[in-house]
C-alpha atoms as a printed R data frame, in Angstrom:
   type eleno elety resid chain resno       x       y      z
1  ATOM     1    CA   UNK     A     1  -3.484 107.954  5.250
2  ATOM     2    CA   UNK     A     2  -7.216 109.362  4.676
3  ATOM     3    CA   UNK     A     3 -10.327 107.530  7.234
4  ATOM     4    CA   UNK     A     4 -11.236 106.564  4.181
5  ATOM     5    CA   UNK     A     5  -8.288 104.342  3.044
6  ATOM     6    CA   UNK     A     6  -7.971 103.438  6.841
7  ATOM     7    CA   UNK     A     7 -11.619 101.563  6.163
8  ATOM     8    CA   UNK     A     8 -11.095 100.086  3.000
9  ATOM     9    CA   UNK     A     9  -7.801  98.381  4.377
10 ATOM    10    CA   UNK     A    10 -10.036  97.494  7.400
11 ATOM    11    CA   UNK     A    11 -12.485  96.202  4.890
12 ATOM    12    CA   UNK     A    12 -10.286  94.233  2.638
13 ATOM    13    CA   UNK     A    13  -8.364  92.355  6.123
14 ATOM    14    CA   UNK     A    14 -11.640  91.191  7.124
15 ATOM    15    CA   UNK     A    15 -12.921  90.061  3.770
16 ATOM    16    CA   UNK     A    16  -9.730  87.633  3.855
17 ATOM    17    CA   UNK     A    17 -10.446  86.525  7.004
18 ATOM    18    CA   UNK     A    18 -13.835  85.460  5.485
19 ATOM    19    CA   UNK     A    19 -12.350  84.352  2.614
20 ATOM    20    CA   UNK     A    20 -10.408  81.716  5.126
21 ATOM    21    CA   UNK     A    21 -13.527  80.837  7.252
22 ATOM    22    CA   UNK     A    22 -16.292  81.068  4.863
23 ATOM    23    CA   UNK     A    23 -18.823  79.836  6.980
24 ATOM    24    CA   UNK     A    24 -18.468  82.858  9.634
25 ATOM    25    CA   UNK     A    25 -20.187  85.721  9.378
26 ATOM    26    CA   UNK     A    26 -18.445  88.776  8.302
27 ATOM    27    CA   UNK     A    27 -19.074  90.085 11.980
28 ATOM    28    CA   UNK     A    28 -17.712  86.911 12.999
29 ATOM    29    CA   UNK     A    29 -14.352  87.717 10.519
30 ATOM    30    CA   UNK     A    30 -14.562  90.920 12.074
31 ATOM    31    CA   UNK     A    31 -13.744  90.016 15.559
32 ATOM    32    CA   UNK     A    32 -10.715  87.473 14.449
33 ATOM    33    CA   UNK     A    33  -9.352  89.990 13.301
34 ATOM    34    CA   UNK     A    34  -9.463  92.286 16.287
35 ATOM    35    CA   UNK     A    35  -8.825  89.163 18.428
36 ATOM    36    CA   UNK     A    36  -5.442  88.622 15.963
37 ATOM    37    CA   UNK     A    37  -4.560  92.185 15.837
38 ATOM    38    CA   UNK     A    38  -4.976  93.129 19.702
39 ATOM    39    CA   UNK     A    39  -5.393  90.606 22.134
40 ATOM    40    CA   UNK     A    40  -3.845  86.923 20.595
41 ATOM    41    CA   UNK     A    41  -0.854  85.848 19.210
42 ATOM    42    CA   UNK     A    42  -1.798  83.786 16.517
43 ATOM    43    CA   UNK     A    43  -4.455  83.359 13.603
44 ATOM    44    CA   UNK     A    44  -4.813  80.259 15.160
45 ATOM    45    CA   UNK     A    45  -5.723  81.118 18.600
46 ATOM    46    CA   UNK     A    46  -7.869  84.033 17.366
47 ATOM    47    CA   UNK     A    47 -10.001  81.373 14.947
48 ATOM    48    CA   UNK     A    48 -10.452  78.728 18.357
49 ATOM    49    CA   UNK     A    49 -11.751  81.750 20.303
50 ATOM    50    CA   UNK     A    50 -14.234  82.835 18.280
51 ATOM    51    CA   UNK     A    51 -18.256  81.467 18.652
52 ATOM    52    CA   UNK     A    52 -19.009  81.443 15.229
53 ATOM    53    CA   UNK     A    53 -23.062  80.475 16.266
54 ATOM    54    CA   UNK     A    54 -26.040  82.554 16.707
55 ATOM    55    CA   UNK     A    55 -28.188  83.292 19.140
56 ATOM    56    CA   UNK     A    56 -24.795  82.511 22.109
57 ATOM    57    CA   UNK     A    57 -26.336  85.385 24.694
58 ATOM    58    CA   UNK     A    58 -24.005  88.031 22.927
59 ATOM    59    CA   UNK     A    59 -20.849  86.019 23.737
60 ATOM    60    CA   UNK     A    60 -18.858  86.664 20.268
61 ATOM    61    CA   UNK     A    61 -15.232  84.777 21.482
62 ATOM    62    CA   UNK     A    62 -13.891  83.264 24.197
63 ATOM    63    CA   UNK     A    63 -10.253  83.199 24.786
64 ATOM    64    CA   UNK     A    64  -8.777  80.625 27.113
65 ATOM    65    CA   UNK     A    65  -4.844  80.468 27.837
């Protein structure tokens, strides 16, 4: 696998996760999916832990067990 394709497949995972949450940012998309891919278990508990709202002091999720 090329850096290239690497992106694009990074690219189209987050664009779904948009597609799901429309009203998120894609930077917003972007960190469910790290949050889903490396830290959480779940869609689920990736989706409650992130902000979604501007302007939150540079606080993009919080994850509470």
């Amino acid at each position: 696998m090329t850096r290239k394709t690497d992106i694009m497949t990074l690219a189209k995972e987050v664009h779904g996760v948009h597609e799901q949450n429309p009203a998120w940012t894609l930077d917003n998309a972007f960190i469910h999916w790290f949050l889903q891919a490396f830290l959480v278990p779940d869609s689920d508990s990736a989706g409650k832990a992130v902000t979604g709202v501007s302007h939150d002091k540079g606080v993009d999720a919080v994850f509470r067990r």
